[in-house]
N, C-alpha and C positions, 0 to 999 in steps of 0.2 A: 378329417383334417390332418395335416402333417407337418411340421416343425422344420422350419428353413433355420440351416445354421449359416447365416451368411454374414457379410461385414454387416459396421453400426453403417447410419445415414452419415453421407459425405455432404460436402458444399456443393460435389457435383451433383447432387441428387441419387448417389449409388446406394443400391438397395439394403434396405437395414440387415443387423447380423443376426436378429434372433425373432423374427417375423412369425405368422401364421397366417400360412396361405390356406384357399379351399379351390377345388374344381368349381367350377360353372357349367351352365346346361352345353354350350359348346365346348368342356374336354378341357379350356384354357385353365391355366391355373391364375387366381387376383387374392388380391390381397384383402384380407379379412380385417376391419378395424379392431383399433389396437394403440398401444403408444407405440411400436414400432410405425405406424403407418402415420399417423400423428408426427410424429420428428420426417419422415420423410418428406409428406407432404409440403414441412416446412425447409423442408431442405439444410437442416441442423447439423451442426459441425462437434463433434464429440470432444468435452473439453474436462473429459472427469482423468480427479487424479486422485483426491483421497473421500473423495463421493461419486455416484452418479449426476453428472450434469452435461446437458449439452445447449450450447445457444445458436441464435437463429437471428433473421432480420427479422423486428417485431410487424408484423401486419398493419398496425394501426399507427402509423406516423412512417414516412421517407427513411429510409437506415438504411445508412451506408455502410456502418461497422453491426455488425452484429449485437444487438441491446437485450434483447430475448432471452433471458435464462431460465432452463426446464431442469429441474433438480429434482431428485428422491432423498428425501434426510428426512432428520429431525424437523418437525415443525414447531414456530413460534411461536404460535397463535396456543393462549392460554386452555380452549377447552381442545386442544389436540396434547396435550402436554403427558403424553400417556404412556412413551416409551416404545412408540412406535414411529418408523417413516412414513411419508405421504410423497406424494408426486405435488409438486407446486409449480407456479410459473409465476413469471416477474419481471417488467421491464426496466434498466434503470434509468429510460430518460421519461418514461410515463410518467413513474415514480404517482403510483396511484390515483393517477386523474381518471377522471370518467371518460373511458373510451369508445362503447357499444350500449346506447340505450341506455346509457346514465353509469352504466356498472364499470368495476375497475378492471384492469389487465391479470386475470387470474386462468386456470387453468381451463375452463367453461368458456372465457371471453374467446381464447386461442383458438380451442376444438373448433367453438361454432366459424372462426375467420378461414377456416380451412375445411367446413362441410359436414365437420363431426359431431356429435354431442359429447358433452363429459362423462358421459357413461360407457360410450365406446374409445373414448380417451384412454380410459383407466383399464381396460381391458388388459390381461397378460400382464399386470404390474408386478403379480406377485414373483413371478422370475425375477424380477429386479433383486430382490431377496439375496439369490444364491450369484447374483453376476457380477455384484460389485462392492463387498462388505467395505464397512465404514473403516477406515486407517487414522491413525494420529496424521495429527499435521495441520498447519491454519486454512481455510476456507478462505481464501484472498477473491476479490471482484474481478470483474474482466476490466479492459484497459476500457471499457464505453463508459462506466461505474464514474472513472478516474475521470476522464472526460467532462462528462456532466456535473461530476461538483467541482473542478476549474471552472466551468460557466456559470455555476449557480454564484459561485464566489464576486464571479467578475457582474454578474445581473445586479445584485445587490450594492448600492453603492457606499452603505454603511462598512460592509465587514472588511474592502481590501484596504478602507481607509485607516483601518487597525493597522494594517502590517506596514502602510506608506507613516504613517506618523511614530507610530509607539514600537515597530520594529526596525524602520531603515530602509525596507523594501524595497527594489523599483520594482515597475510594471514587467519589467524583463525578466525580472530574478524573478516572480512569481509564475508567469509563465513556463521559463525554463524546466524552473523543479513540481510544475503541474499544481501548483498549491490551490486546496479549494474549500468547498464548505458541503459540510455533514446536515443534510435538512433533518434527519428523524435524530441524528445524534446531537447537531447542537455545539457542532465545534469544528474546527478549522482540522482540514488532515493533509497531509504531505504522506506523499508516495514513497516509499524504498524501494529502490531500485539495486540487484547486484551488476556484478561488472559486466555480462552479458547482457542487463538490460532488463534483466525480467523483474516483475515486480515480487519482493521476498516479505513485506512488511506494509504496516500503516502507521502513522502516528497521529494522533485523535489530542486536540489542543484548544483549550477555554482558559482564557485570561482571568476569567475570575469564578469560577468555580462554586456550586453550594459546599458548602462547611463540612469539611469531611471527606471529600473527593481531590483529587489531585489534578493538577493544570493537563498535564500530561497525561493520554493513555496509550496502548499501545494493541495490538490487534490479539486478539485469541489464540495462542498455539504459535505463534513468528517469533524466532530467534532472533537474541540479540546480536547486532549487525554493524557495520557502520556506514555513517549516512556523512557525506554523500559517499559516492566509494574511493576506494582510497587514490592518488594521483598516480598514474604508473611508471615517474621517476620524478627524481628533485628532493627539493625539501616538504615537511610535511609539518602541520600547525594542529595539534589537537587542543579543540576546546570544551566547552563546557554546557552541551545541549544545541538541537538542531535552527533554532532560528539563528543562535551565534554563526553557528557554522555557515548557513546560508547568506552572512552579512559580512562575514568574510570573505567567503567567496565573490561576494559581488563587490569588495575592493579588491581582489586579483590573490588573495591568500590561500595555500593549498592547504587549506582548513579540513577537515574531518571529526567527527563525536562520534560517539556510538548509541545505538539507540537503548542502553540498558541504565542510562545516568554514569555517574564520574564512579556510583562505584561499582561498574560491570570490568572481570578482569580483562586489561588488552593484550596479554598473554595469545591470545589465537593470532592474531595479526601481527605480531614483534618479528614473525621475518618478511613480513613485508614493508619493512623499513631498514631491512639491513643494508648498512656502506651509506644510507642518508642522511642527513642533518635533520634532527628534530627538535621542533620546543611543543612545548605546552603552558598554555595560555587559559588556565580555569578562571573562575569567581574569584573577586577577594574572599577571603577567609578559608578556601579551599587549596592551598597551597601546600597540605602537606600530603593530600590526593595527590594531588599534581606530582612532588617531590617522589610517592612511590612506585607511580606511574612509570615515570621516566628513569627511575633503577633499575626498573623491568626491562626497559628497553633499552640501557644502556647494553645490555651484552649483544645487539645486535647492531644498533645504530652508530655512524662515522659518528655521531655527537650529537647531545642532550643538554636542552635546556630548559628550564623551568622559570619561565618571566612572571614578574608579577606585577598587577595591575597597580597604577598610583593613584587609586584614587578613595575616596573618604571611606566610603563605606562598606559592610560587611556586605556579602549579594551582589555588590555594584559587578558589571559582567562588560565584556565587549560591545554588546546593544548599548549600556549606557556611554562606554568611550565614546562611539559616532555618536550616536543620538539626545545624552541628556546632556552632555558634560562639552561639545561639540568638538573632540579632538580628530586629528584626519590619520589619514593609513598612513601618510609618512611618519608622521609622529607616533604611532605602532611599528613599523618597520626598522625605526630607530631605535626604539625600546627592546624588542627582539634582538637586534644586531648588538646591541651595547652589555646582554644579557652573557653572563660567561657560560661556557656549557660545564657541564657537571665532571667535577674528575682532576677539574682545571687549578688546582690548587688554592681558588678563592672562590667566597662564595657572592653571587648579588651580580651589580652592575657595573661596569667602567665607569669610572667619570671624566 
């Protein structure tokens, strides 16, 4: 046998980069099963960046986008928990339904949909070892991932009615920013996207939380960021957590948070508001956030303002301006504008 050092498997079906071919009684050289022949067969498109992964159109359902993810990592599953990688596979719109014979979409179901067993599957894995060591950095889903739970979200008529009633939501703004629902997690996530679109982040969200856990979580190894990105001229509104943000947005407000809370520094992005008009619009009681927030950004911004909410309570945020208290964007827009900026030799509001 002899060791082809060739490309990995392309979309066009180009032949994989680290194969093991044999002769045959006619002299030809074929391909020996393998996971190289495995990813071929499926014609897998190589998507590793801080693991081995490649995905594929899954066999067992119509795929249009590529669902199919074949990985070498760390495994989950409690009695693999040993400090070693495994090769796995996973669809995420199967998302563990019985697909072949009762059984789930796993590495066995794949081999057999393409001719193999799991045991010629797994052949030549252990190269995987020296081809692709594991790097810092978050494991983020492919965009099918993101997909599928904006539909699980939208299937379920319970959970978007959260975001239409108790957040302010329309059906558009949720669309928009892909918002969906976590089935094994149990919570609502919204995508982060940077300015060229790629997805850098996740954010993981339960209204009411067991005791002890936080509303908010945030994905594994993803820097803090800001959501949505920032506007690429004008003025700019930072507020205080991502559904605000999103509910300004969808009254016409060049809103942005960051996804670390009010107290991650904004320091990294202060020149990206230099020569514009800024305010900052936190929670009541957070106000003196706000205040050192926008000192920061005084040495970069035409001008800084720090508004603050008028209404009863400590907590109360921009969701409850629209939604509990029922005041409108003009009546924000007005508050913003009546707000001095900072520097201006008074402090507060015009009257």
């Amino acid at each position: 046998m002899i060791a082809d050092e060739e490309r990995g498997p392309a979309g066009d079906g180009a032949s994989s980069r680290n194969s093991t071919t044999k002769r045959s009684s006619n002299g030809k050289a074929t391909r020996e099963p393998g996971i190289w022949l495995l990813l071929e067969r499926l014609k897998a498109e190589d998507r590793s960046r801080t693991h081995f992964k490649y995905v594929a159109r899954c066999p067992f359902h119509d795929d249009n986008d590529p669902s199919l993810v074949i990985e070498y990592k760390m495994s989950s599953r409690d009695e693999f928990k040993d400090g070693r990688r495994r090769l796995v596979a996973g669809c995420g719109v199967c998302q563990g339904r019985p697909v072949a014979a009762g059984r789930k979409v796993n590495l066995a179901t794949v081999a057999e949909a393409v001719g193999m067993t799991v045991g010629e599957a797994l052949r030549f894995c252990e190269d995987l070892d020296g081809l692709m060591p594991e790097r810092s950095g978050p494991d983020l889903p492919e965009q099918a991932a993101i997909d599928w739970w904006h539909f699980n979200l939208l299937f379920y008529s319970d959970l978007p009615e959260y975001l239409y009633t108790k957040r302010g939501l329309s059906r558009a703004t949720i669309d928009d920013y892909q918002i969906g629902w976590h089935d094994f997690r149990k919570r609502y996530v919204i995508p982060v996207y940077d300015d060229a679109g790629a997805l850098v982040s996740l954010r993981y969200y339960l209204p009411d939380p067991p005791q002890g856990q936080p509303k908010m979580l945030g994905h594994k190894g993803c820097p803090v960021t800001l959501f949505p990105t920032l506007p690429p001229s004008g003025p700019v509104l930072f507020c205080e957590g991502e559904w605000d943000a999103l509910l300004l947005r969808q009254h016409g407000f060049p809103a942005v948070t960051t996804t670390g809370g009010k107290g991650a520094s904004l320091e990294p992005w202060s020149s990206g508001v230099a020569g514009r008009h800024v305010a900052y619009l936190y929670d009541v009681g957070a106000e003196e956030e706000a205040e050192a927030h926008a000192r920061l950004t005084a040495f970069h911004a035409r001008s800084v303002r720090v508004v603050r909410l008028p209404l009863p309570f400590e907590g109360d945020d921009v969701t409850d301006w629209f939604v509990t208290y029922g005041q409108s964007a003009e009546e924000l827009r007005l508050l913003i504008n009546r707000t001095l900026p900072l520097g201006s030799g008074r402090r507060g509001q015009r009257s």
